[in-house]
Structure formats: structure tokens, C-alpha cells
C-alpha positions as CSV (number, residue, x, y, z in Angstrom):
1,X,-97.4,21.8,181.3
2,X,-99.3,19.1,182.7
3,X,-102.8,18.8,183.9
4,X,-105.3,17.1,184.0
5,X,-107.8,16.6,180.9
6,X,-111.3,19.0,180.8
7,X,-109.6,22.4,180.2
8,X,-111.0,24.3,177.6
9,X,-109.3,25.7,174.7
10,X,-109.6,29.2,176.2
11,X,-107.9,28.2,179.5
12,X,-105.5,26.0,177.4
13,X,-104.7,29.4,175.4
14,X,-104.3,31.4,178.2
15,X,-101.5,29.2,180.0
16,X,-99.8,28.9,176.4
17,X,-99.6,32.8,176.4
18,X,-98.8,33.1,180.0
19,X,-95.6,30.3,180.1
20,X,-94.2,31.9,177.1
21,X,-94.4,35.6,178.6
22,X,-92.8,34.2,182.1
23,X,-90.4,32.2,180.2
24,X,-89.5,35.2,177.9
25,X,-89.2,37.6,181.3
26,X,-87.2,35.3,183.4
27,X,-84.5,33.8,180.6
28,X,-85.0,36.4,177.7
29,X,-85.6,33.9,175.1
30,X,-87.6,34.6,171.9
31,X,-90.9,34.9,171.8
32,X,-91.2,32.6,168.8
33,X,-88.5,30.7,170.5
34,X,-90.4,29.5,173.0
35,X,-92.7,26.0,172.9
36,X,-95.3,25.0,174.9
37,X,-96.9,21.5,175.1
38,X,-100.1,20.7,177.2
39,X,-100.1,17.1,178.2
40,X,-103.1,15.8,179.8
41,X,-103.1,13.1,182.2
42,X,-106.4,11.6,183.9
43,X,-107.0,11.9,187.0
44,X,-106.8,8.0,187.7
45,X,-103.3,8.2,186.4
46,X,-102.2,10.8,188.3
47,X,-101.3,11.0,192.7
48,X,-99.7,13.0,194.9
49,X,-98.6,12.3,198.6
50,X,-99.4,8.8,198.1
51,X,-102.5,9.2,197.0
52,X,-104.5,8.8,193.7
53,X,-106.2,12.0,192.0
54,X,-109.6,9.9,191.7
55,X,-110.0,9.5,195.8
56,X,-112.4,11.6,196.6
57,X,-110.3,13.0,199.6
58,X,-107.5,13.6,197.2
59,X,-107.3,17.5,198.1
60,X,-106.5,16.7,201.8
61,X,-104.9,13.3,202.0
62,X,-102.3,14.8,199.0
63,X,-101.2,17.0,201.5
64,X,-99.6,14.6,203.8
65,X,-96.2,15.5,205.7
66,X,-93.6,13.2,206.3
């Protein structure tokens, strides 16, 4: 998983449990099988659609088509 930093460890505890139910659902893998790594990235190292994650349009301009 990959994010951006400033989640808490409560939120960061919750997408651990949920990935490793929907992992275990969809492939049947172990529970204790299954690994998951947050990685935080910030925001100013970090774009979509061309455009950085620090721009303070990002939400909108990220959604460019074509």
C-alpha cells in the first residue's frame, strides 16, 4: 500500500486488517500468510496526470484526459 505520510496508526491498522481480509477472500491465502507494507511517500514526491501532489489544484488537474 502506498500513501501518503500523516495517517494515523489506527487508519494504518485498519487498511492492514482490511488488505489481508480482501486478499484472503479473493486468492484464499492464509491469514498469517499474508504481508502488508505501508510505504509513505510525500506529497511533493508524488503526481498524477502530470501533475505534482503539492499543487494546490492537484484534485482537478490529476484528472486530466488524454
Amino acid at each position: 500500500m502506498t500513501t501518503w505520510p500523516n495517517q494515523t496508526d489506527e487508519k494504518c491498522q485498519e487498511l492492514i486488517e482490511e488488505i489481508t481480509k480482501a486478499t484472503h477472500a479473493v486468492t484464499g491465502a492464509p491469514l498469517d500468510k499474508i504481508a502488508v507494507v505501508i510505504q509513505e511517500i510525500p506529497q511533493n514526491r508524488w503526481g498524477e496526470g502530470g501533475i505534482m501532489a503539492t499543487h494546490p489544484e492537484f484534485p482537478e488537474l490529476s484528472r486530466r484526459r488524454g
